[in-house]
C-alpha positions in Angstrom: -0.4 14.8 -4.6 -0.5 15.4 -8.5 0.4 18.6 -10.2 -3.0 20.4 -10.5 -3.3 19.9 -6.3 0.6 20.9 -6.3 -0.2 24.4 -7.8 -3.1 24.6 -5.7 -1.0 24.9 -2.6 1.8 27.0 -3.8 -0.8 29.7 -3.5 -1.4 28.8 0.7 0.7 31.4 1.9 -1.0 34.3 -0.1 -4.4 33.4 1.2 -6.3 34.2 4.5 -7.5 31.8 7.1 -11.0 31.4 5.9 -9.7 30.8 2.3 -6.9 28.3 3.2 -10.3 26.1 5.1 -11.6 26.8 1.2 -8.3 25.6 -0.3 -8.4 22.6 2.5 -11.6 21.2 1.3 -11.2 21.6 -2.3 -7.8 19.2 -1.9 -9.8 16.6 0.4 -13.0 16.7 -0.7 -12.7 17.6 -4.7 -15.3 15.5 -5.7 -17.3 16.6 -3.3 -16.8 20.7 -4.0 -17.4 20.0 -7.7 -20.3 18.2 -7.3 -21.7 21.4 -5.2 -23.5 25.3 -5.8 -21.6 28.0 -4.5 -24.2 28.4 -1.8 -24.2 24.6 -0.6 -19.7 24.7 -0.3 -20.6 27.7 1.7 -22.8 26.6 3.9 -20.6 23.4 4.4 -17.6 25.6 5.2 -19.5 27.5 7.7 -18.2 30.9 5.2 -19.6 33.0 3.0 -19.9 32.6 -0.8 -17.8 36.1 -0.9 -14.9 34.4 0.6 -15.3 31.2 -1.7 -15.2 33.4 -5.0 -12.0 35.4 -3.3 -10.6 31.9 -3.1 -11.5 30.6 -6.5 -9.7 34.4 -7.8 -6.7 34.3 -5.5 -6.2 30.7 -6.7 -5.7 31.8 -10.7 -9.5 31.6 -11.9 -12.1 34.1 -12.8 -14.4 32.8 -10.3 -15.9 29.8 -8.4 -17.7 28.7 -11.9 -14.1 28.6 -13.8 -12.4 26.6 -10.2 -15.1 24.1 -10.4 -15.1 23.2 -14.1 -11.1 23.1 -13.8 -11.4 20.6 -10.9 -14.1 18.7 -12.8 -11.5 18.1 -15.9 -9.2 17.2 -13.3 -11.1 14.3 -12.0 -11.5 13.4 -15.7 -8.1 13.2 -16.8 -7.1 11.0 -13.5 -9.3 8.2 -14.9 -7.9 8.5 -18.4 -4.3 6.4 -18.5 -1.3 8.4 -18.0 2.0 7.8 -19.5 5.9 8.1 -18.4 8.1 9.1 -20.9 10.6 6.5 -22.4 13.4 6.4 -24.7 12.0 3.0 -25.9 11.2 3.2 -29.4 8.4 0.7 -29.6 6.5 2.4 -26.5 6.6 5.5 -27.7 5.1 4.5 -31.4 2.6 2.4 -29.8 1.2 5.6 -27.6 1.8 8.1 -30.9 -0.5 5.4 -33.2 -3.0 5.0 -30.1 -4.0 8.6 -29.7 -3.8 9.1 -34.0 -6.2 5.9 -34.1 -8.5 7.3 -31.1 -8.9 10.9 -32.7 -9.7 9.3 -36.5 -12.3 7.3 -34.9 -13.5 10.6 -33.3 -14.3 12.4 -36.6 -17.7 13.0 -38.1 -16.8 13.7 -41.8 -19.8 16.0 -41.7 -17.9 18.2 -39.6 -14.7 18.3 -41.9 -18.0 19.3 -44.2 -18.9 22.0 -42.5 -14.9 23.4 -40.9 -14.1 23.3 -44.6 -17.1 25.4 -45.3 -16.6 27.9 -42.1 -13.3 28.0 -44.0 -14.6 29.2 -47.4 -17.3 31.4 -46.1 -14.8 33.5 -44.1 -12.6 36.5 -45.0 -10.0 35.9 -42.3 -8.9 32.8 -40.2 -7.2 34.1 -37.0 -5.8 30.8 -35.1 -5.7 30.9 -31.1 -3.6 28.6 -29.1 -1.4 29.3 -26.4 1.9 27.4 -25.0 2.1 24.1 -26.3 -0.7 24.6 -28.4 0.7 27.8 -30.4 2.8 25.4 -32.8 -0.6 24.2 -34.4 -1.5 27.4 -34.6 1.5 28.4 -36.7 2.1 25.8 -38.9 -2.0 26.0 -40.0 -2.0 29.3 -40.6 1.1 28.9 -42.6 -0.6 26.4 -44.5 -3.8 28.6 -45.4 -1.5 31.6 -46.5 0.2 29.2 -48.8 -3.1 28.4 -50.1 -4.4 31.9 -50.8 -6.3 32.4 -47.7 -5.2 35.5 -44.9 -4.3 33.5 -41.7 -2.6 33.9 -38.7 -1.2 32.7 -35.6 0.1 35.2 -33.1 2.2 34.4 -30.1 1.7 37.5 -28.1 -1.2 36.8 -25.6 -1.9 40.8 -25.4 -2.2 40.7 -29.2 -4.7 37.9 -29.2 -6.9 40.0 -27.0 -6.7 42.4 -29.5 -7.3 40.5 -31.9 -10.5 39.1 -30.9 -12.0 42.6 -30.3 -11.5 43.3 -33.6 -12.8 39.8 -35.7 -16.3 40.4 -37.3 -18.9 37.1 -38.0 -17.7 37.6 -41.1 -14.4 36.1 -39.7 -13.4 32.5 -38.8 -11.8 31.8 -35.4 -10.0 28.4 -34.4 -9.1 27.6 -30.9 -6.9 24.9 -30.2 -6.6 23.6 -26.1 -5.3 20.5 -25.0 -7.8 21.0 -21.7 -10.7 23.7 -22.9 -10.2 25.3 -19.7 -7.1 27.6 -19.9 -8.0 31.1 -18.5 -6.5 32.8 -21.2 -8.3 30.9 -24.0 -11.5 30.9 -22.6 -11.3 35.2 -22.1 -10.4 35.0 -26.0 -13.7 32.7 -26.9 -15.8 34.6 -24.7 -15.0 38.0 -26.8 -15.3 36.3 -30.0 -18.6 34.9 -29.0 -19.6 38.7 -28.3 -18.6 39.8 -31.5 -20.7 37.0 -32.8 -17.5 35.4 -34.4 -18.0 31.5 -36.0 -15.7 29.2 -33.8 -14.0 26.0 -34.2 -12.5 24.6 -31.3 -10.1 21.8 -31.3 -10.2 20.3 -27.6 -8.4 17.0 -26.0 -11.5 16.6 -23.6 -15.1 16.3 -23.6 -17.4 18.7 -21.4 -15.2 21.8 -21.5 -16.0 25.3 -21.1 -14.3 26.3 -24.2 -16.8 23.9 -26.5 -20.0 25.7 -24.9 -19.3 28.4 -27.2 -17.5 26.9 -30.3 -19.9 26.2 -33.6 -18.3 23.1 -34.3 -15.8 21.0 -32.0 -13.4 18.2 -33.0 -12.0 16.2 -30.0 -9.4 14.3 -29.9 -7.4 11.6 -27.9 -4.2 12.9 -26.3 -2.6 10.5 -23.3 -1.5 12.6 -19.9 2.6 12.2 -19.6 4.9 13.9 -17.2 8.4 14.0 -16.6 8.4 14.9 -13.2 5.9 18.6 -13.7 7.3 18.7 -16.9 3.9 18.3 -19.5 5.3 15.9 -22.1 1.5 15.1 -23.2 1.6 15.0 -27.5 -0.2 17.5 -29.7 -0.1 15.4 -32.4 -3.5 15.1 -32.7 -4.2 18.6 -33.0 -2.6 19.0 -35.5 -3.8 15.7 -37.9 -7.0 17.5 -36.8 -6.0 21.0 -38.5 -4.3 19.0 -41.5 -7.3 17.1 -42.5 -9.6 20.3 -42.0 -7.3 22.3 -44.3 -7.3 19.3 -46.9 -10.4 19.4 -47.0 -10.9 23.0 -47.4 -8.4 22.9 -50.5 -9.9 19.6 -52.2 -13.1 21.2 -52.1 -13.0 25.0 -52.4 -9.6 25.7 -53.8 -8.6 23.2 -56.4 -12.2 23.8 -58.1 
């Protein structure tokens, strides 16, 4: 059993008999469950579509809608090639170049165009990313303050929040997310997208929650790798992403 399932079942215990049938099928049958309405896993289970949303909360998500796309990615990643982490030099240059190769092959220079542009056109840049992702955050932002602009990267998931309720469209918000589907970011995006705030989202997969409400999206190529539940998985990419958006942004609005 992988480590998504894993963290699945360490919530058994909390959950009532009906859910744990819930939790039951989405570990057997997840292809099947996210394949399906609320309604049709309900009538399946033989429960009601109350008990399925319970599940899908007492589980870590908003709701069955959040569960399913989670599960979705999920069944994704497991076809992309996953990596064990070695000490051997050449393997782990080979891996570094593949993903930096991937992701350059995955840019459309319009949009470094148009982030560079998002960039000019906007009195603030507030960065979101959280865990692994908060070191692109920092060093962008540190980047754009060094070229004029007032940027930031905050750490403090309660001051994000915060944040986001107070950015304006005349602001510029960049998500980064290795998966697109991390509760925490998505409650971020979906108060900037309120506040009618531009977004750029930097994502490692396609068909993500988080891109539905981004104005532009740059994906990129990042291999799975574990040491045991540890997530070794790079974030290089992200942040070649970030470089050559804020290059671009300088080469073409500040040095003129």
């Amino acid at each position: 059993m992988n480590v998504f399932f894993k963290k699945l079942q360490k919530y058994r215990d909390q959950l009532s008999r009906l859910e744990q049938q819930v939790l039951d099928y989405i570990i057997d049958y997840p292809k099947e469950f996210s394949q399906s309405r609320i309604d049709e896993v309900a009538q399946k289970l033989y429960v009601s579509t109350a008990t399925i949303s319970r599940t899908s909360k007492a589980l870590g998500y908003s709701g069955f809608q959040e569960l399913k796309y989670a599960l979705i990615h999920q069944l994704e990643e497991e076809q992309h090639p996953t990596y064990e982490p070695s000490q051997n030099f050449d393997q782990l240059a080979n891996r570094v170049q593949s993903e930096i190769s991937e992701t350059l092959q995955l840019i459309q220079p319009k949009n470094l165009e148009l982030g560079a542009q998002l960039l000019e056109e906007s009195l603030r840049v507030e960065f979101f990313g959280v865990g692994s992702s908060y070191s692109c955050c920092f060093e962008a932002a540190r980047k754009l303050t060094f070229a004029g602009r007032i940027a930031n990267a905050r750490e403090d998931w309660d001051e994000l929040r915060i944040v986001a309720k107070h950015l304006t469209s005349n602001d510029l918000a960049i998500l980064v997310s290795y998966s697109g589907e991390t509760s925490l970011p998505l409650e971020y995006v979906a108060i900037l997208k309120e506040k009618q705030v531009p977004i750029i989202a930097i994502v490692g997969s396609k068909n993500n929650q988080l891109e539905e409400f981004a104005s532009l999206v740059f994906h990129v190529k990042v291999a799975n790798g574990y040491y045991g539940e540890i997530d070794m998985s790079s974030r290089i990419p992200m942040h070649l992403i970030l470089e050559l958006l804020i290059l671009r942004y300088i080469e073409t609005y500040v040095e003129k």
